[in-house]
Structure formats: C-alpha cells, structure tokens
C-alpha positions in Angstrom: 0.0 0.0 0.0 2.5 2.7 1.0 4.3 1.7 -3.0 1.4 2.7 -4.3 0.4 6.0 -2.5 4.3 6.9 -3.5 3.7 5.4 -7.1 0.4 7.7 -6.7 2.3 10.9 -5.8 5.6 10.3 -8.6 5.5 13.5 -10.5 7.0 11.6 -13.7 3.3 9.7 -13.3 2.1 13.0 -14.0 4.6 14.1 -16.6 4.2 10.4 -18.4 0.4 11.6 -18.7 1.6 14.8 -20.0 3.4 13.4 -22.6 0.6 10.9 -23.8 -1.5 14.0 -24.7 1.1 16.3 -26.3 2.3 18.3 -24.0 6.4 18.8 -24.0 9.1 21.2 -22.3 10.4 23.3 -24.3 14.4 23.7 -25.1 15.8 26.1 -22.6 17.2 28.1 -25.7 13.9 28.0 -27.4 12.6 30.8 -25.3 9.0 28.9 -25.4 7.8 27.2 -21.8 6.8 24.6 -23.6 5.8 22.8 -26.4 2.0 21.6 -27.7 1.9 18.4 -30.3 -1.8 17.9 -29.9 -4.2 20.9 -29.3 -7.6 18.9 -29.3 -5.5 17.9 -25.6 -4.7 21.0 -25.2 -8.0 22.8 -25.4 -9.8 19.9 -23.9 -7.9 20.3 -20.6 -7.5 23.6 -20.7 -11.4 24.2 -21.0 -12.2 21.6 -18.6 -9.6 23.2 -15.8 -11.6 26.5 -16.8 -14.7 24.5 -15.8 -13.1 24.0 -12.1 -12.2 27.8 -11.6 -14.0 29.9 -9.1 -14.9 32.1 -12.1 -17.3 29.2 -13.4 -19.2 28.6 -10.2 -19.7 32.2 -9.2 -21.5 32.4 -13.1 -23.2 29.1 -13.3 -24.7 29.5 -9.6 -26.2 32.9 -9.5 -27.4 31.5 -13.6 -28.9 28.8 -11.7 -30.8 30.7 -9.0 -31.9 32.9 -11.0 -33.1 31.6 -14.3 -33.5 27.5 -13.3 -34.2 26.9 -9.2 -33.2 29.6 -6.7 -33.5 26.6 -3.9 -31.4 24.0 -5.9 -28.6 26.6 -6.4 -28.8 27.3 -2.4 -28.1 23.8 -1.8 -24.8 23.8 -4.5 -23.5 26.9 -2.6 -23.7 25.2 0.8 -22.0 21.6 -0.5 -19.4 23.9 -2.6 -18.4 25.7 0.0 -18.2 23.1 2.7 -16.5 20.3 0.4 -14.1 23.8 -0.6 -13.1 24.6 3.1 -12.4 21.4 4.4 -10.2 20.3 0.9 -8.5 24.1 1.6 -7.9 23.8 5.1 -6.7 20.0 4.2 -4.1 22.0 1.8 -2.4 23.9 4.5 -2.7 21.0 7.1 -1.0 18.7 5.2 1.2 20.1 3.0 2.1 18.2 0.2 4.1 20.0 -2.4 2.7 20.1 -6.0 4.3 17.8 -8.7 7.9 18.9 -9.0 8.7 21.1 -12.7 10.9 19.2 -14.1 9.7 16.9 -15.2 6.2 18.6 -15.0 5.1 21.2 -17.4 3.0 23.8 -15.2 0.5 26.0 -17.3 -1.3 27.9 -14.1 0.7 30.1 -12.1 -1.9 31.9 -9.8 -2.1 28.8 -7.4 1.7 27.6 -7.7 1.9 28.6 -4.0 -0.6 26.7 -2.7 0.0 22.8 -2.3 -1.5 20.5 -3.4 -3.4 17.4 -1.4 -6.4 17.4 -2.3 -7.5 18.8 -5.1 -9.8 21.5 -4.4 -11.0 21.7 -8.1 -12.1 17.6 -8.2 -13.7 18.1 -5.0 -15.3 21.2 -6.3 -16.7 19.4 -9.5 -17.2 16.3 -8.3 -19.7 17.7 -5.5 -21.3 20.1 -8.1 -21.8 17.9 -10.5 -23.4 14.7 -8.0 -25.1 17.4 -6.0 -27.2 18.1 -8.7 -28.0 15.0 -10.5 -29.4 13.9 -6.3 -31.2 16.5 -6.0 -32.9 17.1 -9.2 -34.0 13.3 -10.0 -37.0 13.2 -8.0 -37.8 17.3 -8.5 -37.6 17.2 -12.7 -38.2 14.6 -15.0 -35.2 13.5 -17.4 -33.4 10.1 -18.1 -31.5 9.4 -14.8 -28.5 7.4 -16.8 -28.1 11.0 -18.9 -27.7 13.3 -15.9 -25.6 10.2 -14.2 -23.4 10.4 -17.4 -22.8 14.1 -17.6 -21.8 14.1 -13.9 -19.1 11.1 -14.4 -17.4 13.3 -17.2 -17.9 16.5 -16.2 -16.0 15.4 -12.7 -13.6 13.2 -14.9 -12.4 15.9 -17.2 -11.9 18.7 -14.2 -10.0 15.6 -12.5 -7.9 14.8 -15.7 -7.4 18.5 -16.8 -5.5 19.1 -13.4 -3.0 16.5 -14.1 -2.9 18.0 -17.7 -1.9 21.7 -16.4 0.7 20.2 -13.9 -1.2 20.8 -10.9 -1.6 17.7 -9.3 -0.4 14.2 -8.5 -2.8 11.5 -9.4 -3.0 11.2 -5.6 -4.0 14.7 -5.5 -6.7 13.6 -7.6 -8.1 11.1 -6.0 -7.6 12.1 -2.5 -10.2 15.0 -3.6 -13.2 13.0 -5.0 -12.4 10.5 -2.3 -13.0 13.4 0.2 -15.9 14.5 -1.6 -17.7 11.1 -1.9 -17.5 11.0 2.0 -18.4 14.5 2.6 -21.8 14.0 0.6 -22.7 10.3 2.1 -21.9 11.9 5.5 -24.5 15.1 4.8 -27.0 13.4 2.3 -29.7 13.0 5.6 -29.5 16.1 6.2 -29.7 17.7 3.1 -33.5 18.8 3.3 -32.5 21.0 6.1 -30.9 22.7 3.7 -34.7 23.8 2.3 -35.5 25.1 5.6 -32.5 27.2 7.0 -34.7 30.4 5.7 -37.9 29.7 8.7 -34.8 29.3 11.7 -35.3 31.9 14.2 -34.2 35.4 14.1 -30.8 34.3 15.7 -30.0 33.3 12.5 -28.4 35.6 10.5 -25.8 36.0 14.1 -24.7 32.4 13.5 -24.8 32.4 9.8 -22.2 35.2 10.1 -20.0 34.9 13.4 -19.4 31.0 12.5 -18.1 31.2 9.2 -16.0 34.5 9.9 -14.2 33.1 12.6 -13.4 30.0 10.6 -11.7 32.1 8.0 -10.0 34.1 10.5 -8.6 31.0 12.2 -7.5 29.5 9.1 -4.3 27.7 9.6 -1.4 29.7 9.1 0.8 29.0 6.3 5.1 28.8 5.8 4.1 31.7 3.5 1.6 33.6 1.9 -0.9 32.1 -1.1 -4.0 32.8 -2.0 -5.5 29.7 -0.4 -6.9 31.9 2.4 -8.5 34.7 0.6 -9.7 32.6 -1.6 -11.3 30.1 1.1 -12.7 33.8 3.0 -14.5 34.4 -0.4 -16.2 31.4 -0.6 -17.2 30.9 2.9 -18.6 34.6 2.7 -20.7 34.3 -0.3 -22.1 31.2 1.1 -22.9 32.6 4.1 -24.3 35.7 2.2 -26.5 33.6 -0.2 -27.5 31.8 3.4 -28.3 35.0 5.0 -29.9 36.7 1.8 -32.8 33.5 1.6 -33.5 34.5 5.4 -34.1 37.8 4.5 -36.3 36.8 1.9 -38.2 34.4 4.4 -38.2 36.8 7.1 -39.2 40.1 5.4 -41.4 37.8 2.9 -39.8 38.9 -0.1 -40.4 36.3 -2.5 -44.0 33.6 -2.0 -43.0 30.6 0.0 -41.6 27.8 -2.0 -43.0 24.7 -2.9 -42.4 22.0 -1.0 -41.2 18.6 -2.1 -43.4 17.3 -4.5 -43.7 13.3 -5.3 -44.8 14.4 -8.7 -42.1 15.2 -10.5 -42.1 18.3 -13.1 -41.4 18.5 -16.6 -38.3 20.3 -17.7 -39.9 22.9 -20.2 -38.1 23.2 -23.5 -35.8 25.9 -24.3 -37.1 28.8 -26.7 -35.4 31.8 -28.1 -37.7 34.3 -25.4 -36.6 32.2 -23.0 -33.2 32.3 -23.7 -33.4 35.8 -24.0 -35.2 36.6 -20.7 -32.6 34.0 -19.1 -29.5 35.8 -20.4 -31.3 39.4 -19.8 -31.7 38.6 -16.3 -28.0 37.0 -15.6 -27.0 40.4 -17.5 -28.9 42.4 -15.1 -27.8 40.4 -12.6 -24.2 40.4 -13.1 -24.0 44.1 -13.4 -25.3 44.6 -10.1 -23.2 42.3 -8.4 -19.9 43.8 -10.0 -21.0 47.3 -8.6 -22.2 46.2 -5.0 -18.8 44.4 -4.9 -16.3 47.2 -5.7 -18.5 49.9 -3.8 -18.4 47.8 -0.6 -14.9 46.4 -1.4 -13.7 49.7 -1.6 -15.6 51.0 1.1 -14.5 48.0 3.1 -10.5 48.8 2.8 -10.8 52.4 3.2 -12.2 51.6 6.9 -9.7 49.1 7.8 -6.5 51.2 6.1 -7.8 54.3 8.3 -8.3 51.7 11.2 -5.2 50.3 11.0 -3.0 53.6 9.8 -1.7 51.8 6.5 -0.9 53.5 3.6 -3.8 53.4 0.9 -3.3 51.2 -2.1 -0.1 49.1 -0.2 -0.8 46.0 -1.8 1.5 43.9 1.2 -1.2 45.4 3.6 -4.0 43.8 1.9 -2.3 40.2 2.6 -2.6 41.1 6.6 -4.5 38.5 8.5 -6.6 41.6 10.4 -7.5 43.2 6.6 -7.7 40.6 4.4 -10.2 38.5 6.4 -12.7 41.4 6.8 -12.4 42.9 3.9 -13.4 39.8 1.7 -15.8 38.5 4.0 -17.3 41.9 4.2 -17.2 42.4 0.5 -18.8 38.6 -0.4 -21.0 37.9 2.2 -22.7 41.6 0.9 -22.3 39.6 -2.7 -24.2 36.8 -1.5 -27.3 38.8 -0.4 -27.1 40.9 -3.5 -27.4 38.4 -5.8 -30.5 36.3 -3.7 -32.3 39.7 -2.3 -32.1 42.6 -4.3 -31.2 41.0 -7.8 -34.6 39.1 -7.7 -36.2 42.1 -6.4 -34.9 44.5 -9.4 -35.6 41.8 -11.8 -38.8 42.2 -10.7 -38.9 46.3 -10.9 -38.0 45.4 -14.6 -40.8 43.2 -15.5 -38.2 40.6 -15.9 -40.3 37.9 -13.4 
C-alpha cells in the first residue's frame, strides 16, 4: 500500500500523462515554456480546468438561482463551500508540495503557492456535479442514466485536466473525489435542512455570520503567503451571504413561500429563443449589479480598515494582513451573496423581468 500511495504521488506519473497527450518542455534556448503536439488535448484540458475555476461557479450558480431553481442553487453553494473549506484547510494542514517542474510542465501560475493534497477543483466538481444530479431526480423529469453520465465526465475531465496543467499528483486527484464522496454520504440526511435554513429563528443571520467568519480568520497559518486563504474567506462569505440573503427573503417575505417537495415530478420545459433571451437578460442584469455592490463595498470596506489600522492606501503587502484581508473579503462577499439572492430578484422584478 505505502508503494502505491508513493507510485500515486511520482511526478514523472504525471509528466508520463503529459506526454501521452502532447504536452512537451520546451528547449531552454527555445525561449517557449513549452511545447503543444496535440491541441484537441490541449484545449480539452485547458477548458475543462476552466470549468473547475471559481470564475465558473460564481457564473453558473447565480445563472442557476436565477433563471433554473433559486433553492437547488442554495443547496450547491452550501456543498461547494463546505466540500471547498475542508479540501483548503486540508491543503495547508497537510502540505504536500505540488508535482515537482521538471519533469512537470506547469501552465497555471496563480495557485503555484498553494499545495497540493487534495484537489480543491475535483472536490469542487465532483460535489457540483453529484449534487445536482441527487437532487434534481426526484424534483424534474429527465433520463436518470443522462444526468448520471454528464456528472461522471464532467467530474472526470476537471479531474484529468489538473494533471494535464501540472497541478496535481494522481493522488491529488483522488484524495479530492475520495473526500468529496464521504463529505456528501456523510450530509446526504440532512440535506432537506438545507430547504428550511430560511424559517430558523431570528438568531440566525448572528450564526450564519459569526461561525463562518471566525473559521476564515482562524485558518491555519501558512510557511508563506498564497492565496489559499482569501480565496477560502471568499467562498465561505458568499455562502454565508446567499445563506443569509434567503432569510431575509423568508423573514421580510420577499419572495412567495416555496413549494415543497413534490412526489410528482415536473417536466423540464423546453428551451425557446424568449426564454433564452429573458434567461441571459436577467443573468446580465444580474451580473451588473453584483460587479458594482462588490467594488463599492470592497472599496468601502478597505478604506475603513486602512484608516483603522493607519496603513498607507493602495499598499498591496497590507492587503495580505491577516486583520485586513479577512474582513475585507468577508465583508465584501457575504454583501455579494445577499445581493445576488435579495435585491437581484427584487430589481428583476422592478423590470418586469419575473
């Protein structure tokens, strides 16, 4: 067993891979970092590791909520960002290195610093992409085998595309949707009290946001700095912002009360061209409003801690303090969160767009 986990975690496993699809180092007196001999690979991975980036999920889920099922995108947010936090604080527990370059070719630099067991992007897909095949087959009516399908390769191309871009061991890999597959047996019970976090009592909203900020700002502290905490504060934050933004709507009555579960399962309407319209109009809209609530109270947000804290404006070092960088993204997302599941819906609604 312990040959295999080190067979597991041999970055030539990964290079070897590498190679199979294409993908060379380039001469050091070629001036190129490397060297492509098949692009379907090439674009393949390098879509599918787009399909694992943050950047995805905060597009598809707001898309979700507000064009598809507002309470099956509440339920992604909360597996996403607990299967993220535990695989991040897994990172900078264990501390495994990423495969070593050479003989790896690495073609993402933003997360180099991090390391790498698990892998934050299977876990992410993999418990995106299960989530919502379980909890759409008894709500919508579609052949179960199709949606079982896209899930496998969805999660399988996210998981391949990492040891494509250098990223990961194969362990890496599997450690993640090992993790994941655990994390979603262990909560599956208790996902329907998911659909009623909105009726809790008017505590609420004090747990929804004291809890997760003091997990961010006890994250375990690194050997250096990467962005695996801010990027862990953002996530936590706008879950607990989508969380707190469907009590609002509950509490305040906002939106009608939701249907419950239904034995009878609905139809999936068919796509038209007005309805493809309306959907991208209102993820438009949407979008929009979220990119101007976020740098108005991002902004607002480090003004107040750089006065409170007497540091200069603009000092980019400052912003990697524990005491600013914490508050300031949790500020900012948790305030993206209820934007887009309060006052989104409600100016969609100004605009006839309901």
């Amino acid at each position: 067993m312990a040959e295999l986990l080190r067979s597991l975690r041999d970055s030539q496993l990964v290079a070897r891979f590498q190679r199979r699809c294409g993908l060379f180092p380039a001469r050091e007196d070629s001036g190129e970092k490397h060297v492509v001999k098949n692009y379907f690979y090439y674009y393949l991975f390098r879509f599918s590791a787009a399909l694992g980036q943050e950047v995805f999920y905060i597009t598809f889920l707001p898309f979700t909520h507000w064009n598809i099922d507002p309470y099956l995108s509440r339920r992604l947010v909360v597996i996403w960002v607990l299967v993220m936090y535990i695989g991040q604080v897994t990172k900078d527990i264990l501390k495994w290195p990423r495969p070593s370059s050479p003989p790896v070719v690495k073609l993402e630099k933003r997360v180099i610093a991090e390391y790498g067991m698990p892998s934050t992007h299977a876990m992410a897909a993999t418990a995106i992409s299960f989530t919502l095949v379980m909890s759409t087959m008894d709500r919508y009516q579609y052949p179960f085998i199709l949606g079982l399908t896209m899930a496998v390769v969805f999660s399988t191309l996210v998981c391949l595309s990492r040891l494509y871009t250098g990223m990961h061991t194969v362990l890496d890999v599997l450690g993640g949707v090992l993790i994941t597959a655990v994390l979603i047996a262990l909560t599956y019970p208790a996902w329907t009290l998911i659909d009623s976090l909105d009726s809790a009592s008017p505590l609420f909203p004090v747990c929804v946001i004291v809890v997760p900020f003091l997990l961010c700002y006890n994250y375990p502290v690194s050997d250096y700095y990467s962005p695996t905490r801010a990027d862990t504060t953002t996530i936590v934050a706008a879950g607990a912002g989508v969380t707190l933004g469907f009590w609002i709507n509950h509490f305040f009555q906002l939106v009608s009360k939701p249907t419950p579960s239904l034995p009878v399962i609905q139809n999936i309407p068919p796509l038209t061209t007005d309805m493809l319209v309306l959907g991208l109009t209102k993820f438009m809209v949407g979008i929009m409003l979220i990119l101007l609530v976020r740098q108005l109270v991002q902004n607002l947000s480090l003004q107040v801690l750089f006065s409170w804290f007497k540091v200069v404006t603009r000092n980019k070092e400052a912003r990697r303090r524990l005491e600013i960088e914490v508050p300031y993204k949790f500020v900012t997302y948790t305030s993206v969160g209820i934007c887009a599941t309060t006052f989104v819906p409600m100016l969609h609604r100004f605009l006839g767009l309901l």
